[in-house]
Structure formats: C-alpha cells, structure tokens
FILUM-133047 format. One record per residue (C-alpha): residue in three letters; y, z, x. Coordinates in nm, 4 decimals, padded with zeros to 6 digits. Layout:
BEGIN
residuo_north_up_east
ALA_Y_Z_X;
...
end
This chain:
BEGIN
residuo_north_up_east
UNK_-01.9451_-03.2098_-06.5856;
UNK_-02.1552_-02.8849_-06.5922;
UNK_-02.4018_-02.8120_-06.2569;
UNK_-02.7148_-03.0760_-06.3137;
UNK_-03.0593_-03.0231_-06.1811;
UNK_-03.2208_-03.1522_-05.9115;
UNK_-03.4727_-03.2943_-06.0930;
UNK_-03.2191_-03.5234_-06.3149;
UNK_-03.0745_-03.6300_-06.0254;
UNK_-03.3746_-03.7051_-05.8038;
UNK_-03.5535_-03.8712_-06.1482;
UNK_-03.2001_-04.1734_-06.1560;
UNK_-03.2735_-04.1790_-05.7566;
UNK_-03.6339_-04.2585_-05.7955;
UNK_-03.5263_-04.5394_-06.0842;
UNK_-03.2215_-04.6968_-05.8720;
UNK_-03.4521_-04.6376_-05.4837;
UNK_-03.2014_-04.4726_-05.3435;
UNK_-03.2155_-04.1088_-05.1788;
UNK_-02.9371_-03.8448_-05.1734;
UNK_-02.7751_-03.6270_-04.8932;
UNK_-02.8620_-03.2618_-04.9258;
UNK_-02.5549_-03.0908_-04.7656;
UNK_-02.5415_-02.7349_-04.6565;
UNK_-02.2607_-02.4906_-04.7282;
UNK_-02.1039_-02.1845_-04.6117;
UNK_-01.7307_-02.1850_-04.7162;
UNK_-01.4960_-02.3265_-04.8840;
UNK_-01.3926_-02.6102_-04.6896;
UNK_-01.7835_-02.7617_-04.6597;
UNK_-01.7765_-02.7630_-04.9930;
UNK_-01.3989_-02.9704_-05.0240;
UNK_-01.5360_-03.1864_-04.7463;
UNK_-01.8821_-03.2815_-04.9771;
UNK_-01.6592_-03.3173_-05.2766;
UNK_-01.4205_-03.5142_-05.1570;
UNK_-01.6907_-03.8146_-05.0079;
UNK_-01.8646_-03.8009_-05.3069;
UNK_-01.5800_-03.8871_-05.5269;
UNK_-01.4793_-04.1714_-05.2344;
UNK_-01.8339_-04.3277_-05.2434;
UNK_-01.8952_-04.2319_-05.6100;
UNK_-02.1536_-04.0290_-05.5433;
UNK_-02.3759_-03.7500_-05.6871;
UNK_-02.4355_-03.4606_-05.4758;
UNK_-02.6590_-03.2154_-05.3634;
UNK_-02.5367_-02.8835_-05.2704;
UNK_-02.7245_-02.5999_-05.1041;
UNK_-02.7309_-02.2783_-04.9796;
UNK_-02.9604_-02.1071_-04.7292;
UNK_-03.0509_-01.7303_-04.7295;
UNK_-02.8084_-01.7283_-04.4248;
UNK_-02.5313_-01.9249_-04.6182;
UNK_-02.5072_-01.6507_-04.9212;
UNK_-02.5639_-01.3620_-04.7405;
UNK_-02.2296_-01.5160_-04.5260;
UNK_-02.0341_-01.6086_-04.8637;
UNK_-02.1604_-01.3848_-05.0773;
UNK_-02.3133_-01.5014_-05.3837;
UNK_-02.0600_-01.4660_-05.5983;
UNK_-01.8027_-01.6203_-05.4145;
UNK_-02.0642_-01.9154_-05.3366;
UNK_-02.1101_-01.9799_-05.7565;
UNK_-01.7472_-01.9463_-05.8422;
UNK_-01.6485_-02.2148_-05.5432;
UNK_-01.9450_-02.4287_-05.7177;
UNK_-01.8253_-02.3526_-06.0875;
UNK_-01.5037_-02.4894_-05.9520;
UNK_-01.6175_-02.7615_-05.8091;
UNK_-01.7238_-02.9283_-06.1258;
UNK_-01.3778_-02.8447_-06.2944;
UNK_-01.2107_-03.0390_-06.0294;
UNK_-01.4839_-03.3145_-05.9299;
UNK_-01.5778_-03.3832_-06.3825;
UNK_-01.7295_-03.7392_-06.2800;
UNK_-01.9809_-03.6146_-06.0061;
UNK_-02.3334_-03.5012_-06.0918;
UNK_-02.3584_-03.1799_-05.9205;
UNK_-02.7556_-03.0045_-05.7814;
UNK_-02.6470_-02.6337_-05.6916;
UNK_-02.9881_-02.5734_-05.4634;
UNK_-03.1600_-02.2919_-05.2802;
UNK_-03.2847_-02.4255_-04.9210;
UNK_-03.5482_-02.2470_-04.8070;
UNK_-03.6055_-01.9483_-05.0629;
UNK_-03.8592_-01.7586_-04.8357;
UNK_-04.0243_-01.5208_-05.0980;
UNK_-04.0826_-01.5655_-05.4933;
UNK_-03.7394_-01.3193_-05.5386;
UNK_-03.5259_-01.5003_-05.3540;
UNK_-03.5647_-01.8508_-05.5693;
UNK_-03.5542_-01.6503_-05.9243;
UNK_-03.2189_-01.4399_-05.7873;
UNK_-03.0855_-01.7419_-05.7395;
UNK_-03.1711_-01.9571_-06.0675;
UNK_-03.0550_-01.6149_-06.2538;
UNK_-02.7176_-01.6671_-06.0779;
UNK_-02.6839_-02.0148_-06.2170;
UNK_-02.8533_-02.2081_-05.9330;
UNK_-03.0194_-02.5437_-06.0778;
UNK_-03.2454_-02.5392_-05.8224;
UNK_-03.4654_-02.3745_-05.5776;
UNK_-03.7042_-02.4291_-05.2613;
UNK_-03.9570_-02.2190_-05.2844;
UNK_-04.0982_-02.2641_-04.8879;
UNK_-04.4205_-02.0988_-04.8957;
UNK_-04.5460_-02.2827_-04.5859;
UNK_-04.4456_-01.9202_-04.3905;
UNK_-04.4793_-01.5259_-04.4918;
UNK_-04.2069_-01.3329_-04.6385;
UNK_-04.0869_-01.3178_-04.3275;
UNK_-03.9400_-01.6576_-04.3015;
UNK_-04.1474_-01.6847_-03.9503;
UNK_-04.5130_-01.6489_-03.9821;
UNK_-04.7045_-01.9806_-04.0932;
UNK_-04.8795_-01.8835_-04.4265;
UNK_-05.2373_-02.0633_-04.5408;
UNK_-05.2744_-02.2784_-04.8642;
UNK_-05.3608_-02.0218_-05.0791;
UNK_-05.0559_-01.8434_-05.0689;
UNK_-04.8378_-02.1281_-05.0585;
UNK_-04.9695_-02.2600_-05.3777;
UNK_-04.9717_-01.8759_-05.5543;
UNK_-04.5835_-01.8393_-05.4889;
UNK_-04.5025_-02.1890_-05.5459;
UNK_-04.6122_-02.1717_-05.8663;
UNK_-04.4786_-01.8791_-05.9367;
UNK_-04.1410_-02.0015_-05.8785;
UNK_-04.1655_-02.3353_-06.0766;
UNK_-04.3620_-02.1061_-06.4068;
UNK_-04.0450_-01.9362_-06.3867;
UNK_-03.7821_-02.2012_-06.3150;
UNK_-03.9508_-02.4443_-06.5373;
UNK_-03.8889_-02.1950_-06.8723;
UNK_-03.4955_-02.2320_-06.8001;
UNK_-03.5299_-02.5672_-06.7130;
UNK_-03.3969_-02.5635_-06.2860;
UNK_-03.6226_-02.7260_-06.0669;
UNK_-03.8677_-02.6556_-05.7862;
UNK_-03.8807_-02.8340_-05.4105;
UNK_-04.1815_-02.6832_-05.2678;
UNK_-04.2947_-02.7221_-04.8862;
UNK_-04.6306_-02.8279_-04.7307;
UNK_-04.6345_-02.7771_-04.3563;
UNK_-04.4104_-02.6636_-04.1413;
UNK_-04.0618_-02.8106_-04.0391;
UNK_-04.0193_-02.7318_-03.6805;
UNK_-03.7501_-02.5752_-03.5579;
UNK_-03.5127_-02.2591_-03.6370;
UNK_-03.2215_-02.2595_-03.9081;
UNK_-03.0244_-01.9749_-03.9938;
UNK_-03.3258_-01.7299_-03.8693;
UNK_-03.5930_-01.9349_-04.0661;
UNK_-03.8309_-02.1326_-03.9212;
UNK_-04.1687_-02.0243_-03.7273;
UNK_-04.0337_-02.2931_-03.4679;
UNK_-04.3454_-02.4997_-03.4680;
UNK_-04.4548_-02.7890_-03.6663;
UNK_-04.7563_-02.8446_-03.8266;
UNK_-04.7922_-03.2028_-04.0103;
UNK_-04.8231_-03.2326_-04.3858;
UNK_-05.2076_-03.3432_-04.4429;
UNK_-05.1680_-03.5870_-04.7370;
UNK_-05.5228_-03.4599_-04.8868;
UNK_-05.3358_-03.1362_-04.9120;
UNK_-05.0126_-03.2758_-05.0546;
UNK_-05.2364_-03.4574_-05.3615;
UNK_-05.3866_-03.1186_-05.4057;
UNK_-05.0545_-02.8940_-05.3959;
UNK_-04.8303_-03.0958_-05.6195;
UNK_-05.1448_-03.0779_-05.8992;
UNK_-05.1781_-02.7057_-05.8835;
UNK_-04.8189_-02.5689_-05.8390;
UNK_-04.6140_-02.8905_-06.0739;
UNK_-04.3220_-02.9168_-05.8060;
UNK_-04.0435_-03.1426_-05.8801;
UNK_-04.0108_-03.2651_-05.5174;
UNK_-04.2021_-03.2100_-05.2169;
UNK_-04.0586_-03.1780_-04.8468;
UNK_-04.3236_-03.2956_-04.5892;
UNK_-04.3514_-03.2211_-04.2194;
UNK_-04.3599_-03.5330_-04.0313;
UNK_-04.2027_-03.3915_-03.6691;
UNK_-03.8914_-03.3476_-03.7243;
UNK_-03.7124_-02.9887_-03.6869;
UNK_-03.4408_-02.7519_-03.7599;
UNK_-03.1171_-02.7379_-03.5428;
UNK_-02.9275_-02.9743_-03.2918;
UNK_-03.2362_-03.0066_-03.0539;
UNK_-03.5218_-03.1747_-03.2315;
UNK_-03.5914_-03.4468_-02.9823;
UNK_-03.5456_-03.4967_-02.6071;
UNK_-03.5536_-03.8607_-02.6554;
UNK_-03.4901_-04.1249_-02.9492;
UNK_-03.7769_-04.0686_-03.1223;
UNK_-04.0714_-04.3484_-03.1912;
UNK_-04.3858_-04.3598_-03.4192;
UNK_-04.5552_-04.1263_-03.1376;
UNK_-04.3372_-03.8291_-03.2303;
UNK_-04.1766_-03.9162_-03.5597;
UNK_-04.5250_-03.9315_-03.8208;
UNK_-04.3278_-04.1919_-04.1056;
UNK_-04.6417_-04.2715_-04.1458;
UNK_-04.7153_-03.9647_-04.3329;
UNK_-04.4353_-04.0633_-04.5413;
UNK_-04.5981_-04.3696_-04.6488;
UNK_-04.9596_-04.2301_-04.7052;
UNK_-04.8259_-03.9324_-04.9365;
UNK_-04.5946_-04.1692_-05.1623;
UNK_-04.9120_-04.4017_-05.2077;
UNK_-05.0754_-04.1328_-05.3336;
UNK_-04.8126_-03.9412_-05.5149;
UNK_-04.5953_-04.2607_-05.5962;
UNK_-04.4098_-04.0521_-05.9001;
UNK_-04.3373_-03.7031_-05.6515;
UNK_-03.9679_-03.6981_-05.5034;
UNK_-04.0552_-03.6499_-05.1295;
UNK_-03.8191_-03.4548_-04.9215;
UNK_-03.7082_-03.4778_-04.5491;
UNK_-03.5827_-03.2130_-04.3655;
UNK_-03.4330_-03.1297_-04.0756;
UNK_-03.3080_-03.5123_-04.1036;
UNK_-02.9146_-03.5083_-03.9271;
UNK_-02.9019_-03.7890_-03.7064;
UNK_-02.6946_-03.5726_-03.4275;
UNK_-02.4793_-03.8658_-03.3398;
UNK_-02.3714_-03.9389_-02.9724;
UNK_-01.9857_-03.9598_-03.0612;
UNK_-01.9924_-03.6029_-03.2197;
UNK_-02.2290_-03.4898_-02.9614;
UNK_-01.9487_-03.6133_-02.6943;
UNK_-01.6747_-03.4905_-02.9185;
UNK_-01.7579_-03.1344_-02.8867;
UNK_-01.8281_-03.1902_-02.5051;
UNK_-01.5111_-03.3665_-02.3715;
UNK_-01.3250_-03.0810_-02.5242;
UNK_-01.5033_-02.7565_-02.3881;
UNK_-01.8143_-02.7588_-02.5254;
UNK_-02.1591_-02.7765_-02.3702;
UNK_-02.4387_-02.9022_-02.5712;
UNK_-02.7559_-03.0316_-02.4101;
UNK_-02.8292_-03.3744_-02.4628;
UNK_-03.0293_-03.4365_-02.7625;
UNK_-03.1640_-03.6563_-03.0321;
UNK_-03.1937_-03.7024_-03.4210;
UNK_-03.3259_-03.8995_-03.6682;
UNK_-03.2554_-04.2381_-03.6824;
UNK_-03.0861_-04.3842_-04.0060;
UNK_-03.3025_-04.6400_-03.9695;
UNK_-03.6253_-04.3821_-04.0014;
UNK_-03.4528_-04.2228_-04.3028;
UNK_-03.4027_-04.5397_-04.4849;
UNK_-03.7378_-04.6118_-04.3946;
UNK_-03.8954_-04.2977_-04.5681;
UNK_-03.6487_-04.3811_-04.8684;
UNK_-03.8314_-04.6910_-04.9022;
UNK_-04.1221_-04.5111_-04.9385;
UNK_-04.0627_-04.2121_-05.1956;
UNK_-03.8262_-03.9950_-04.9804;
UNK_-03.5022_-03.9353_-05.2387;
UNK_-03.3982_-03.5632_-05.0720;
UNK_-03.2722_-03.6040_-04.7605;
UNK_-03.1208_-03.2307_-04.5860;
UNK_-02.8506_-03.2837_-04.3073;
UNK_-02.6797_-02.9514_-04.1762;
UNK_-02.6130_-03.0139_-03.8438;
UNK_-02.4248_-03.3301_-03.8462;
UNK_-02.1621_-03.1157_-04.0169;
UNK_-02.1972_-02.8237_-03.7952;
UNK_-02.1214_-03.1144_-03.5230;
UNK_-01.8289_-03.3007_-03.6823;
UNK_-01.6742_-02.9364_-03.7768;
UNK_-01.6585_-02.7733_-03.4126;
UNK_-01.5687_-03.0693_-03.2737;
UNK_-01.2829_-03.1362_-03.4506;
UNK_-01.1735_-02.7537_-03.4340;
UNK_-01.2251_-02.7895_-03.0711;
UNK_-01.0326_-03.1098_-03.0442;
UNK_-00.7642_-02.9359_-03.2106;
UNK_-00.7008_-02.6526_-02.9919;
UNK_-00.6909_-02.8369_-02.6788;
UNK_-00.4289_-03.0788_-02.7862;
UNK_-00.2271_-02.7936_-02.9825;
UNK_-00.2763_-02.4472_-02.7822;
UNK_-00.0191_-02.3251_-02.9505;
UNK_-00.1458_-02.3162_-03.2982;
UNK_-00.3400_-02.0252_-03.4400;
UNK_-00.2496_-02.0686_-03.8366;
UNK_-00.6566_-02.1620_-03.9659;
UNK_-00.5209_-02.3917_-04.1938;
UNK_-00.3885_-02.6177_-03.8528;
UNK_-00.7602_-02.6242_-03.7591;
UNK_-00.9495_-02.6194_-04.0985;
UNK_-00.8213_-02.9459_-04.2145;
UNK_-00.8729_-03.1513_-03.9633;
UNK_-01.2255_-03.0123_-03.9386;
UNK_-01.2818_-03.0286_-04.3185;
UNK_-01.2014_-03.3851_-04.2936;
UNK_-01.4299_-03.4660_-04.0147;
UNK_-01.6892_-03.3441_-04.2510;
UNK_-01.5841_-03.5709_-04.5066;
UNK_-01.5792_-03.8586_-04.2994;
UNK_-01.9482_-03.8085_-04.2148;
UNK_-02.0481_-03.7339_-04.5772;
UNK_-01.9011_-04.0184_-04.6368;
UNK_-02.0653_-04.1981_-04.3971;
UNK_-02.4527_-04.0635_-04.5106;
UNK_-02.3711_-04.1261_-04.8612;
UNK_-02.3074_-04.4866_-04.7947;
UNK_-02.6612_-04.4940_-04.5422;
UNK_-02.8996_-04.3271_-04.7971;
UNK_-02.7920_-04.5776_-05.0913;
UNK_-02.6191_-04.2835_-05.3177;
UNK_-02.2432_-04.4508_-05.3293;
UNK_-02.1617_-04.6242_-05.6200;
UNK_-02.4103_-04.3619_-05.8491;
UNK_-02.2127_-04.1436_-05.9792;
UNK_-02.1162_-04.2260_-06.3149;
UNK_-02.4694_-04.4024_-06.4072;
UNK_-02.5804_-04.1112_-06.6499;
UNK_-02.4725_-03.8114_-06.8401;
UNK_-02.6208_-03.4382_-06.7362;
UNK_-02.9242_-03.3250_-06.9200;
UNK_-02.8393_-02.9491_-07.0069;
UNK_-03.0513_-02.6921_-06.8941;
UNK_-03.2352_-02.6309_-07.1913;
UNK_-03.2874_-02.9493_-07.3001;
UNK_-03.4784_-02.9895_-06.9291;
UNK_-03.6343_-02.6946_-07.0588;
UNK_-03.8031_-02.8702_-07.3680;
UNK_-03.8943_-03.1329_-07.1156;
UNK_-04.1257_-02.9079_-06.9011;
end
C-alpha cells in the first residue's frame, strides 16, 4: 500500500469517531516499533517527522525507511507528516520529497520561537495548503500556541485557541485539520499536577467542533507521561522530576468532540530510555546496540500498542483502499 494522506485517513476517522496516534520518529527502530503495533491492533498510522527529526536522519534516509515501511507493512494505511514545518519552505521541501503531509505552524516567526499575529499565520498557511492542495498532500495548520519546547520549537508559552478565530482561519487558509491550544505543552513537564478543567481548556475543544463540526481538530503535546515509565527510568539511574500528562480520559474526551489527530512523542522518548536503561543495569557487560535497541524498540511497541487501542484506531486498518495522490488532487 503506497504512503496515504492525512486527509484520507483523518476523513474514515471522522466517519468511524475514532482519532489516531501521531507518532514521532527519528530512526529506524521508532519506526519498527510504530509498525509493528499497528499491524497487532490493525491499525492505520500516522508518521511524522520534526525539523529536529530530519535534520538527525537525514531526509533521505527518513523517506527510504518510510518507502520501506509500506513494502513490508502492505495492509496499513500509512500518513508520512511534517510536525511543525516552521516557515512556508520547510512544508513544500518536504511534500517535494514525497511527504503526504505537512504542518504548516504559523502561530510563531520563522524562527520557530517568536509568537506571530493572525495575519501572518493565515498568509503562510495558505500558502502551504495552495501548494500542497495542487499535488493533492494535506495541510494541519495551528491556531495558538502549544506551550512548551520540542526539538528547539516552541516559544514556551501558551496562548489558547479563540474559537472566533478558529471559524475565521479554517475559511481563509482551507486546512485539512486544525491543532488547537487548549494548555497543554511540549516535552515531559507539562503539568505539576493531574490536570483538571482549570488548567486543561477541553472546553475549547467542544466550542470549536460545534462550530467547525466537519474540521479534523488536532491535539498536541498529548503523551500521557505515565507513572510506570516515569518510575522505570528512575529506579534505574535516571532522574526525572515528577510530572504530569494528559489523561486518556481527556483525550478520549476531545475525540468525542472532533479531535481525530492526536501527537504523542514523549511517551516513546519515556518507554525507550527506560528500557535502554533497564538494560544496562541488569547486563553491564553488554555494549553490542542491538542488546539494547530491541528491548527498547519493543517497549515502544508495547505503548503504541497500547494508544492505538485508547484512541479507538485498532481494528481500522483494512476498512478502505488509498486514494492516490492525484486523484486527492482532483478532489481539492
């Protein structure tokens, strides 16, 4: 099965009310470990790449892994995705490269840092979708800012999605999905308690998809940073500050209510180092990667797995054929 859009696959999510896991990558074995839970839980999946990720990989390398990932994986609708594309050049380098899709976040400057006005988040928003549109990828764009830091992006402040706004931005710029700023952040350490309606706006959520009831929402920032990985990486060595994520229960919430992206980057990060960690202190001796990278690859998997099953994606797989490029073309 060739690379599908994100659009396609958000469109069957939006028809069955389920969301799907947006995974982040940066080698080889991320990419195994999101392959291999989505043909357990008969999934589709949703694969992306920050700035930070190809830069790391090199893009090359990062689009071959992909190609081969649909050889081996034929029954899994695969989204190839930019995350956070911080200027106009970045999202069209990477739909020329064979990306089916690309965030365009104009809610901050060039420099991935600065919070930008309306104006200019609309003007390269639309820019990108013109362009992706003609070859038929798809467009997430972002309206307010996502708090927090990821891979050097992020201003590290949040400023809430105004739903007035949202109406306004998906009419001039034609995005395919939407993320929205509701509080959560970037990173390990978005909350220093379990988070409530006070800090955690779902109610945002809910307002937008009444008025936009046919625009994919997106939620970012959205790992759950779960207490057993969080102690994982501490019994053996590490020292993370206690922290908290989203709830499952919030996500499944905002699924209920439009949200059919959901991004998760540092529950892998977690399940990854703690395994790796794990691994050296009960086998000092080792030092071949492949000792280390396996069990670590499947501790990925496992939680995949695990967020595949919570945001109602298992069992999806094989419910439609891709739409080629160019026919999504005709379609815009």
């Amino acid at each position: 099965m060739p690379l599908v859009t994100l659009r396609q696959v958000l469109d069957e999510a939006g028809k069955g009310g389920y969301g799907v896991g947006a995974f982040n990558v940066n080698n080889m074995e991320q990419i195994q470990a999101i392959m291999e839970a989505a043909r357990a839980t008969k999934s589709p999946a949703i694969v992306q790449a920050s700035r930070g990720a190809r830069k790391y990989t090199n893009d090359r390398f990062l689009y071959h892994l992909m190609l081969a990932a649909t050889e081996l994986y034929p029954e899994i609708p695969i989204v190839l995705h930019q995350d956070h594309g911080n200027s106009a050049q970045t999202c069209l380098s990477a739909i020329d490269m064979g990306f089916t899709s690309a965030m365009m976040d104009g809610s901050l400057l060039e420099d991935g840092k600065t919070p930008s006005d309306f104006e200019y988040n609309v003007k390269v928003t639309k820019e990108v979708v013109d362009y992706a549109h003609k070859k038929g990828a798809s467009v997430e764009g972002e309206l307010g800012c996502i708090g927090g830091i990821e891979d050097g992006h992020g201003s590290g402040q949040s400023r809430l999605t105004d739903p007035d706004q949202a109406v306004e931005f998906v009419k001039r710029t034609g995005v395919d999905a939407l993320a929205v700023a509701i509080g959560t952040s970037h990173g390990a350490y978005k909350f220093t308690r379990k988070p409530d309606a006070a800090i955690l706006a779902m109610n945002l959520i809910i307002e937008i998809h009444k008025r936009l009831p046919d625009t994919h929402l997106v939620m970012h920032g959205s790992s759950s940073v779960p207490q057993e990985l969080q102690d994982i990486v501490n019994k053996y060595g590490g020292q993370l500050k206690q922290t908290w994520g989203v709830p499952i229960e919030e996500i499944q919430l905002g699924i209920k209510n439009g949200v059919r992206k959901v991004n998760v980057d540092t529950d892998s990060r977690l399940a990854i180092t703690g395994a790796i960690r794990k691994h050296f202190v009960e086998h000092p001796g080792d030092f071949d990667p492949r000792d280390y990278m396996k069990p670590a690859r499947e501790a990925m998997q496992k939680m995949v797995e695990k967020r595949m099953v919570d945001f109602g994606q298992a069992g999806h797989a094989g419910d439609y054929q891709p739409i080629p490029l160019s026919e999504m073309a005709k379609r815009y």
